[in-house]
C-alpha positions, -999 to 999 in steps of 0.1 A, spaced: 0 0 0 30 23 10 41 18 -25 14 26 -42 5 53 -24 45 70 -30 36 81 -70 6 98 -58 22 114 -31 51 127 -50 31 137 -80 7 159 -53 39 181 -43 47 188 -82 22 221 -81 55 237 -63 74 235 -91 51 256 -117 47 280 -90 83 284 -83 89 288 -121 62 315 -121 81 330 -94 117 329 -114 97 347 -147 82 372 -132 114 391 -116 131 395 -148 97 406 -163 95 435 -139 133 444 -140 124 445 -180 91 466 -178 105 489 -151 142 491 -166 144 522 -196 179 499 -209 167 475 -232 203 472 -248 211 438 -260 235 432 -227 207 441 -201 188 416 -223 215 388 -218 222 395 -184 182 389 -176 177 358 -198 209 341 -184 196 348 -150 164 335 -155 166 307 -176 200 291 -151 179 296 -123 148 281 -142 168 251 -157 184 244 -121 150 247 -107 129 225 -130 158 199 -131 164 196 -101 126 197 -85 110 178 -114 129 152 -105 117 147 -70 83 157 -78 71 139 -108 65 98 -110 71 87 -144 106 83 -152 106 91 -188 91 127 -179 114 133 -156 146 122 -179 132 147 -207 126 175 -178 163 173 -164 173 180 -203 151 209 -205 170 220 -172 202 215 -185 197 234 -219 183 260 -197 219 259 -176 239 261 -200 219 287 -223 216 310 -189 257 307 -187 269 311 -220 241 343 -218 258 353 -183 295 346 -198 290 365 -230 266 394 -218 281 420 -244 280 394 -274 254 415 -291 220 416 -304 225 388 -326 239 367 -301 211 378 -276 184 367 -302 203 335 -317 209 320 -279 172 327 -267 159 313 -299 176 285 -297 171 282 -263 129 286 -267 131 263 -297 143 231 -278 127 238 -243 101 244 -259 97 212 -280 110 190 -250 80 205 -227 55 200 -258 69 165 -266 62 158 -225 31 172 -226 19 153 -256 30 123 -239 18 124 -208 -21 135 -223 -50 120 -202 -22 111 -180 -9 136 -158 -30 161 -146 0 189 -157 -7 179 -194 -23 205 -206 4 230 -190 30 215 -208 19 214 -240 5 249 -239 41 264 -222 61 241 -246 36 260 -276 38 293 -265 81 290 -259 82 272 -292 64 305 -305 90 327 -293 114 310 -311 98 314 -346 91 348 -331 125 361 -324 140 341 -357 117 359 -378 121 396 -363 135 418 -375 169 430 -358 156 453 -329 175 458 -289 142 473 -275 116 454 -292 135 421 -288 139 427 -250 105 444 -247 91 412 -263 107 387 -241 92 403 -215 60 401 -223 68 364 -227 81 362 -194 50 383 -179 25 355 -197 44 327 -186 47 336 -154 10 346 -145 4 312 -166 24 293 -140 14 308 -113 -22 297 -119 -12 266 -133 6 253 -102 -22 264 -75 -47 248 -97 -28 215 -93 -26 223 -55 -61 227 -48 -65 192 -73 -44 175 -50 -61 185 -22 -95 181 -33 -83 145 -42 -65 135 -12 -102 150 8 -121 123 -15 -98 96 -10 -100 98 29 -138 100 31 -149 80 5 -145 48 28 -171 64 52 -193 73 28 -195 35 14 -204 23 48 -232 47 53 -246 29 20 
């Protein structure tokens, strides 16, 4: 029973994770709105920030928090590309506008596929399925975004911004959904027995 039970109770605690993602987008989203320097470097010094801590977070926390192995394996790449994206942006903060938009949109392009790939996947599955596959979509988007604009500091930065702002308001209601999931489940689960021997 313990073991069966140890899935469901490690699967309940993964709400933390879309919440602390929200968390991580949303502080370079305000240093971008409120921040009048949308050069190329203030643009590479936020993405690397955000997506090492990201890629660190979701690695790391997806690991501990989801059951299925395969998700978890395709996660801790996402968090690795997101590592090493977020230190090469860090690294090389006054490569340029070009290397600001090649590094995020190549960056986008493969987290993004890896989340949609998970979330297609684990469909009907999971109960984060949906979440996936619409923030794998939408980072996928930025990619063909940022590949196809044309060569602009502000609106580049101002743009990812906005990405982050979405995302993060996303995740944020993404994650205490789950939460209050879980705990509606786990309420069901402990008085369902009573309620079959009233009948």
């Amino acid at each position: 029973m313990a073991n069966a039970q140890a899935p469901h109770s490690r699967q309940s605690r993964y709400w933390l994770v879309p919440v602390l993602r929200a968390a991580i987008a949303l502080v370079p989203a305000a240093a971008i709105t409120f921040n009048a320097d949308h050069s190329a470097e203030f643009g590479l010094v936020a993405f690397g920030a955000f997506a090492l801590v990201s890629g660190l977070t979701v690695g790391l926390l997806s690991r501990r928090t989801l059951a299925d192995a395969r998700e978890r394996s395709l996660f801790l790449v996402q968090g690795a590309v997101g590592m090493i994206a977020g230190l090469l942006a860090l690294v090389f903060h006054a490569g340029g506008l070009g290397f600001f938009l090649f590094l995020v949109s190549v960056w986008a392009a493969v987290t993004g596929f890896l989340e949609l790939y998970t979330g297609i996947r684990a469909r009907r599955r999971d109960p984060a399925d949906r979440d996936w596959l619409l923030v794998g979509a939408v980072t996928a988007l930025l990619a063909l975004v940022f590949l196809l604009l044309p060569p602009n500091a502000v609106v580049s930065v101002g743009l990812f911004g906005a990405y982050l702002v979405v995302l993060g308001v996303y995740l944020a209601i993404a994650g205490f959904s789950l939460k209050w999931a879980a705990t509606d489940a786990a309420r069901n689960l402990t008085t369902s027995p009573n309620d079959s021997d009233t009948l």
